[in-house]
N, C-alpha and C positions, 0 to 999 in steps of 0.2 A: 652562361651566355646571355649577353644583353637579347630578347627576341625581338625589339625593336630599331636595332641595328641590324640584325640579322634576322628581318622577320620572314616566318614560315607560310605557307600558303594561308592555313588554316589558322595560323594569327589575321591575318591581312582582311579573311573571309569574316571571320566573328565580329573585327571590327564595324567589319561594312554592315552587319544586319543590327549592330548592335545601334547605330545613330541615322537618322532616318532626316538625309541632305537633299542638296539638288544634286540635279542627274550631272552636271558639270562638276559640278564639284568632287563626288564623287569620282568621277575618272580620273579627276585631276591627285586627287589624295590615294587613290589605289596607283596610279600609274610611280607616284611618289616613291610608294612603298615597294613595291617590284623591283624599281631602280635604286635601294639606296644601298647595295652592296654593291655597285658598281663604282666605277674610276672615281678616283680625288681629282681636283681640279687640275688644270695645265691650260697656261697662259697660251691665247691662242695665236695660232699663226696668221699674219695680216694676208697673209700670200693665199695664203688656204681659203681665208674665209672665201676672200676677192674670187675667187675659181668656183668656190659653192655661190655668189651671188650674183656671179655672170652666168652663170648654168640656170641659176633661177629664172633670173630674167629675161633669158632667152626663150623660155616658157609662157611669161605674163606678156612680151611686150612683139608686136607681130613686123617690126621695123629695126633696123639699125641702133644701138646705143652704143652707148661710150660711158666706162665708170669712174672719175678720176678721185684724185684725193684721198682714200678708203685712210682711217685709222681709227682707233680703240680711242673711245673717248671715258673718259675719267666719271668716276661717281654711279649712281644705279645699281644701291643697293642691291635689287632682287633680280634687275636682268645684266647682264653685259652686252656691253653697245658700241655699235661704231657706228663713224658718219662718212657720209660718203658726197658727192656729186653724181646724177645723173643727168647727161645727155640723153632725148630720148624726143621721137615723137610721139605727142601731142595728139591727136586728130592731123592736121595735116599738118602742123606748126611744129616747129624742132626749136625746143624749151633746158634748157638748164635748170638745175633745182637742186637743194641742197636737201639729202635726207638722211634718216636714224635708223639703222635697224637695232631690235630689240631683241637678243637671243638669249632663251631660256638656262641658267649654267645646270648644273648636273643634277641640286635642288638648291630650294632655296627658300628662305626664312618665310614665304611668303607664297606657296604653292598654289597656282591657280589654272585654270584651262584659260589659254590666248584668248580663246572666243569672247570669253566674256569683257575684256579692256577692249578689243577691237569694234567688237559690237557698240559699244558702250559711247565711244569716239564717235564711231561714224552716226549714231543717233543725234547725239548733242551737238554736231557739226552745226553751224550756223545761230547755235542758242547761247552756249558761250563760248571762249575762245580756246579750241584743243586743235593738236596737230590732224593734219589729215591723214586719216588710213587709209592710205595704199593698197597692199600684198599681207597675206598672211601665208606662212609654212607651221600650219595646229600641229601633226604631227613631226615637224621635224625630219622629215624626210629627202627635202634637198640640204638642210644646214645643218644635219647629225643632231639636233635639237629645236622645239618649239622658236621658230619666230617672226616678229611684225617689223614690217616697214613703215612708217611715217614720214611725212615730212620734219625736216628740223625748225624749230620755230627760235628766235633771238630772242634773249632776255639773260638773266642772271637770277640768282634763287636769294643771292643775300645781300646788301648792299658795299657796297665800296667803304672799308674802313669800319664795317659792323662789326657785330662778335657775334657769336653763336656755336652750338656745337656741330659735329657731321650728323648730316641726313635732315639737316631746317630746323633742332631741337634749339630753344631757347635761343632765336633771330633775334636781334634787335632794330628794328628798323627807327632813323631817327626820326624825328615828332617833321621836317616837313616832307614827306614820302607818304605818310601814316592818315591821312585824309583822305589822298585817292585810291590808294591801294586798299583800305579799312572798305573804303565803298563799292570799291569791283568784288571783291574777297565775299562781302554780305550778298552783294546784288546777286553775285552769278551762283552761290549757293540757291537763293533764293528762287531763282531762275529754273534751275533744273530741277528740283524739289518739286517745284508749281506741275511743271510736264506732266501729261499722261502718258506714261511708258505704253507704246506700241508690242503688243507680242513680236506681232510679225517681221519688226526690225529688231527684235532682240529674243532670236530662238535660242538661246544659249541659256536662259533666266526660267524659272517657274516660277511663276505669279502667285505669289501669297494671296490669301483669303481674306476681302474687307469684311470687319466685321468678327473677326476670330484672331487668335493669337499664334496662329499656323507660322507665320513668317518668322515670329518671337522665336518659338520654336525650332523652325531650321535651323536659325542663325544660332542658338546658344548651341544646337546637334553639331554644325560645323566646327566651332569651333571645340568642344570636346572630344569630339572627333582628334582634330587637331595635336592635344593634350594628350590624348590616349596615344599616338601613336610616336610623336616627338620628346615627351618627356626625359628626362635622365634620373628623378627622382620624383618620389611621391609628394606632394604637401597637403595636406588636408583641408586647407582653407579652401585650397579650389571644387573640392568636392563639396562644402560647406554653399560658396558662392554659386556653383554649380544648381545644387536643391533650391538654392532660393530666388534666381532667375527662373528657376522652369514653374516654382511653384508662383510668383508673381509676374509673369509674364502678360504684359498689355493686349489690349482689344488694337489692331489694327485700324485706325481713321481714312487714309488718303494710302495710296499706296505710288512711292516714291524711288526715281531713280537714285540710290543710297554711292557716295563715294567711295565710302569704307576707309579712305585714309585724307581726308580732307583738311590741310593745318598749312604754317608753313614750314616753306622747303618742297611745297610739292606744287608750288606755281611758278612760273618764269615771270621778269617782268623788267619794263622798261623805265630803268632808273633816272632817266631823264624826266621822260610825260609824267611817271608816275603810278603806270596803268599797268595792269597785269594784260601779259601776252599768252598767256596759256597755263591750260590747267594740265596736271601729269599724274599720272600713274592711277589710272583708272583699273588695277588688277584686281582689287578686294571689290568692286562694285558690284551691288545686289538689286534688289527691288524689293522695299523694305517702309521701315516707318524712319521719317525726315530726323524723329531726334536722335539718333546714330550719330548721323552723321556733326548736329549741332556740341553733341555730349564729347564728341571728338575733336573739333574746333575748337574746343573752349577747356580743352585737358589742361591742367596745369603744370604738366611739364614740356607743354607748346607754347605757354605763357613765358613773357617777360614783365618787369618791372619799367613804370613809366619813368620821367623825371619828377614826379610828385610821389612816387610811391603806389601807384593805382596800377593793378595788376591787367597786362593787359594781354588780351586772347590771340592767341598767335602770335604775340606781338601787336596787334594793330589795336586794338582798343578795348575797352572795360565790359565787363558782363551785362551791364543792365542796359549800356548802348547797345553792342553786339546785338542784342535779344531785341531791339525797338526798333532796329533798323531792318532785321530780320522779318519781322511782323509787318512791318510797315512794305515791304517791297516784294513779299511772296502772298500776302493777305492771308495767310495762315498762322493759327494759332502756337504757341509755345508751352505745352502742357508741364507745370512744374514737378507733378508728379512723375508725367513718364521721365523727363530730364531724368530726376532723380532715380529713375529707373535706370536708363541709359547710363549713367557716366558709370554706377558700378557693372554693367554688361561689359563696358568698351575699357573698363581699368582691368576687368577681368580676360577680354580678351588680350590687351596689354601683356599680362603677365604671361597667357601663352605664347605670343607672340616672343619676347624676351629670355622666356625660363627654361623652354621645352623650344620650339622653334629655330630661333637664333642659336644657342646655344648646343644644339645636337647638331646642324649644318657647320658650324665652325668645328666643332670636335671632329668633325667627320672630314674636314678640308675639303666639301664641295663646291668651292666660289668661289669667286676674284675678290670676295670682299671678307676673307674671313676675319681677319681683324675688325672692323667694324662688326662683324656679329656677334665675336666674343665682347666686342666692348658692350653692345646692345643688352646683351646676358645680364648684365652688372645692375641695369638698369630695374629689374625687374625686382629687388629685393626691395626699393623706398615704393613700388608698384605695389606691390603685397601688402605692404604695412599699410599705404592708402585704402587698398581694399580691404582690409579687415577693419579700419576706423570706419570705414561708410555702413559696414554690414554690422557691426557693433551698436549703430546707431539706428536702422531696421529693425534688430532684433530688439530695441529695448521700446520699441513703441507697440 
């Protein structure tokens, strides 16, 4: 018997002492494992939802509303979504507004507690551009599962007549888009980086230690975590890349609101101006050291190829601009060493994401997206071979 299919209490228990996470996170990966012998997916019903989100609402809103519109919108990998129309007072004003809910499916490539993307939104509201958060349902209690309400924001992920693959991998955006967008993409990194994360607007996070490698720490335990619980086979390299983040794990400088999936595909934006409209999917967000998030921006398989051959990060532009504009507009340094630290944590976490994650939630048919997470699986074998050439290169200095 797989016991991570069918894990037992006392699998689920040894895990949790054996990796030592945040208090969210862990509930969020025990609550995981409770539920993954339960139901495979099943396409939901518009009518149903519509009946769970007037019942909610009738809860948050102390006035008259109206829902129109409701349907299942397309894409969102890790939640499933529909958008709706809300009529509704305002204060005294009665407003129309188009919004998103975001509901958790049974699991998902990507397991996190709500609080943490919710929280994470309504901190950075007005610093750079994200939807606004609304309502949350953490336990899933009115909608049979975790979920958030936002506003809808316009934009498009890829441009008109671009190429790329699903989920923003390898965009091409053409050379006149790639000036203004390269410059909001840098700036609003740079932006939220700079912040002093607030505890008090963000209870959901444990604050890593300046000064210590506490947070290094968490994050390599999460994601082993991770590993340990999702995998479908063993590979040794990870255990190899594993020992060798924990034993060179960085000194903390700046402690940093961290994206955790920052590239593109995961910003909206207006193919006209040029300007990015919003930033999305703030689930993997930590509080953390900034090159995470940089070493992930600048992956090479979120890269495309210019018209000259010049490799460029996310698509928008080459490494050693990326890095100069970065500097220049957060006033914070870009340490080459941790980078290189970074990119093998974040190809490492890559591969669980793909090998063990992806890959056990499609086997299992818990998602509207299981094709895309078998296809994601696949991904993970040229991930490995990149990780073992970076730690090849580690070990021999």
């Amino acid at each position: 018997m797989d016991v991570r299919q069918n894990p037992t209490p006392a699998f689920i228990e040894g895990v949790r002492r054996k990796y030592n996470v945040e208090r969210t996170v862990d509930s969020a990966l025990t609550r995981k494992m409770n539920l993954r012998g339960g139901p495979r997916y099943a396409p939901a019903d518009p009518a149903e939802f519509e009946a769970r989100l007037t019942a909610f609402l009738g809860e948050q809103l102390d006035q008259p509303f109206t829902i129109k519109n409701l349907k299942p919108l397309g894409g969102g990998a890790s939640k499933e979504q529909f958008v709706f129309e809300l009529d509704y007072f305002d204060g005294e004003s009665r407003v129309s507004e188009k919004m998103i809910a975001r509901r958790s499916p049974y699991e998902s490539a990507v397991e996190t507690n709500p609080q943490r993307e919710f929280q994470s939104v309504k901190a950075l509201a007005g610093l750079v551009p994200v939807p606004k958060a609304y309502w949350i349902d953490e336990e899933g209690q009115s909608f049979g599962r975790p979920t958030q309400i936002y506003s809808f924001v316009g934009g498009v992920q890829k441009p008109s007549g671009g190429s790329g693959n699903v989920s923003g991998i390898g965009t091409y955006f053409p050379a006149s888009l790639r000036p203004g967008l390269s410059a909001d993409f840098v700036d609003m990194l740079a932006a939220f980086h700079q912040l002093e994360p607030d505890p008090a607007t963000l209870p959901a996070f444990d604050m890593p230690k300046l000064g210590s490698n506490e947070g290094a720490l968490r994050t390599i335990s999460w994601w082993a975590r991770v590993w340990e619980e999702d995998r479908l086979e063993d590979v040794p390299l990870m255990a190899v890349a594993e020992n060798w983040l924990r034993a060179n794990a960085p000194i903390l400088d700046k402690v940093s609101i961290v994206h955790g999936d920052y590239r593109s595909g995961n910003f909206l934006f207006d193919e006209a101006q040029s300007k990015i409209t919003a930033i999305l999917d703030w689930e993997l967000s930590y509080l953390g050291d900034r090159h995470a998030d940089l070493a992930w921006a600048m992956f090479d398989s979120f890269a495309t190829d210019g018209e000259n051959g010049e490799r460029l990060m996310s698509g928008l532009l080459p490494k050693d601009a990326f890095i100069a504009r970065y500097e220049a507009a957060s006033g914070l340094p870009i340490d080459p060493k941790r980078l290189a630290y970074f990119n093998i944590l974040e190809l490492w976490k890559g591969v669980v994401l793909t090998a063990a994650s992806s890959a056990r939630v499609a086997n299992g048919l818990k998602t509207h997206q299981n094709i895309l997470l078998a296809w994601s699986a696949n991904l993970s074998f040229p991930l490995m071979e990149s990780l073992r050439r970076l730690l090849t290169v580690e070990f021999a200095r």
